[in-house]
N, C-alpha and C positions, 0 to 999 in steps of 0.2 A: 569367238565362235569357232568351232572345228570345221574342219574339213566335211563332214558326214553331215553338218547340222545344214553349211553353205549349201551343199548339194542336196540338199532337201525340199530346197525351198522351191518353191513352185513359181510357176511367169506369171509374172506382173501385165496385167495389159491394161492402156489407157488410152480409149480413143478420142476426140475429139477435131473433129475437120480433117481430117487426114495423118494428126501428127498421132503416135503410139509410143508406150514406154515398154520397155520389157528389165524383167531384174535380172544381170550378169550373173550368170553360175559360178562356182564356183573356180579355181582360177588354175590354169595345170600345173604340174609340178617347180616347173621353171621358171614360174613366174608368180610367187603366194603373194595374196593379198597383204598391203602394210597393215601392221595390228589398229592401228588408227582408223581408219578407212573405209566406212561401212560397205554394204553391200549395194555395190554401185547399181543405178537403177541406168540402163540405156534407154537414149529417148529416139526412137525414129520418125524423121521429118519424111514426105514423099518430095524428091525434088521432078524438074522437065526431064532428066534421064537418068537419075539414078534414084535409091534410098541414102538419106542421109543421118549420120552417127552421129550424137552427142552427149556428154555425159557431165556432172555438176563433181568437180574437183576437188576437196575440201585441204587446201595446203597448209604444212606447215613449215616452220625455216628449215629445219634440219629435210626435208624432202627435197630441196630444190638449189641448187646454184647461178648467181648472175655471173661470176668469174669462171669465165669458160675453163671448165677437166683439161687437164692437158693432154690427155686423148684423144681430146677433140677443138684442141687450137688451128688455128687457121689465120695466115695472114688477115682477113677482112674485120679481125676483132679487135685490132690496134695492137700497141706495143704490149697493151696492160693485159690485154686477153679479157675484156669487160666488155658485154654487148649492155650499150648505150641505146636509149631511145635514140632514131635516125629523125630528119627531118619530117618523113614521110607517116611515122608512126609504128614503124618495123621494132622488132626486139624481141630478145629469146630466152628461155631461161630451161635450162639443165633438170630434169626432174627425175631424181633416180627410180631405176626401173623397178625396186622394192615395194617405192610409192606409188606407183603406177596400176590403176587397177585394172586393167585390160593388159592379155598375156602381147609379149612381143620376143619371139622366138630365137629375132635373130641381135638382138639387142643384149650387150653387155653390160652394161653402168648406169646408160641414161637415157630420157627419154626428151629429146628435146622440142620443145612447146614452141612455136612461132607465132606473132602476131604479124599478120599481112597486113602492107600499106595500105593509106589514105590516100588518092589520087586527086591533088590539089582542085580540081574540077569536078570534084564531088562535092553533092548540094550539101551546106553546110558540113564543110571540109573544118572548118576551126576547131565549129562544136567535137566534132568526131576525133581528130586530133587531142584536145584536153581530157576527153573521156579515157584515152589511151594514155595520154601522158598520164595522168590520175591513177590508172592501175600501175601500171611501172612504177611510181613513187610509192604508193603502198605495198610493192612485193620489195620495192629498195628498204623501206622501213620496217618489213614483215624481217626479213633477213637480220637487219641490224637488231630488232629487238629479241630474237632470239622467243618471243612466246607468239602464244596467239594462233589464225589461220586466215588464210585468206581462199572467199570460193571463187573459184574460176568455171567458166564454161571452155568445153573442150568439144571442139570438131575433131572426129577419127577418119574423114573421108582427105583426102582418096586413099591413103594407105593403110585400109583396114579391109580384110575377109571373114566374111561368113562362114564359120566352121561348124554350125549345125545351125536351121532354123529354130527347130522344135525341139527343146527350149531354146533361144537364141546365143549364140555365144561366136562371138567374136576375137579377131586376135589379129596385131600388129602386123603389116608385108614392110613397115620399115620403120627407123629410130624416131622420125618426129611426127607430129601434130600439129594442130593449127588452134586458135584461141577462136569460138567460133565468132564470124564478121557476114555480114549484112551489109549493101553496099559500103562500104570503107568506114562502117562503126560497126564495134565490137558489140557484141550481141552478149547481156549477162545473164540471160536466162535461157533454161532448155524448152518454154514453151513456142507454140508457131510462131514463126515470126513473120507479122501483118501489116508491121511497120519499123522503121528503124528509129530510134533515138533523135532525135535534132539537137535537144536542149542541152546546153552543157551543163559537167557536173555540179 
């Protein structure tokens, strides 16, 4: 799709109990949409003090790294530089900013996705637990097989701004994200969420 065709298209809106979609404009110069990639549609949740940002991922290998850039190594990833599911359910993976369809200004390479802990004393902490380990071994298997995609849901709060409402359009205040979570289970879809998951995969 061109640039002229992207910017053409008109807002998407979809109400239901409070939560809204809107479809991401087209993308600034600095940051063009992957050719892969449709035209990401943002979903807004109302949260107790903010609006909240999410959008559906559609990845593939070549988009994303579990072996940490070495741009971006850090003591806490081990010798190997490989962020490992933790006990907790933590883990991150690398998604270059090409792939990335929401601009981020100030971002070079990559955009890095984190999954936020399970806090052991969260009701049904196991289930929530294997649901996470379960995506990590399918983005570990996405990676190795080299085809394929895997969709993820993506929280942009809090390090995302508003840079017009009307049409809405959004853009990164810094390099990472969050996978979006629901008391300490991952959340796979952009609709409201009324309840969380319990059952394991």
């Amino acid at each position: 799709m061109t640039r002229l065709g992207v910017c053409g298209l008109g807002v998407v809106l979809f109400l239901a109990s409070g939560h809204r979609s809107w479809a991401q404009p087209g993308a600034s110069p600095d940051q063009p949409l992957a050719p892969h990639q449709p035209q990401p549609t943002i979903h807004v949740s109302a949260g107790k003090y903010a609006r909240y940002y999410h959008l559906q991922l559609d990845l593939r290998s070549q988009d994303f790294e579990l072996t940490v850039p070495v741009d971006q190594r850090q003591p806490r990833y081990g010798t190997e530089n490989r962020y490992e599911l933790s006990e907790n359910g933590q883990f991150e993976i690398f998604v270059r900013k090409d792939a990335f369809p929401v601009p981020a200004p100030r971002c070079e390479r990559y955009i890095i996705v984190r999954m936020p802990g399970t806090a052991p004393s969260a009701p049904d902490a196991t289930a929530k637990l294997a649901r996470k380990r379960a995506l990590f071994d399918a983005l570990k298997a996405l990676k190795s097989a080299a085809t394929g995609q895997q969709a993820l849901v993506i929280e942009l709060n809090p390090y995302v701004r508003v840079v017009t409402n009307h049409p809405l359009r959004l853009e990164l205040t810094q390099c990472n994200v969050f996978f979006r979570q629901a008391d300490g289970a991952y959340i796979d879809h952009v609709d409201r969420v009324d309840s969380v998951p319990h059952a394991a995969p």
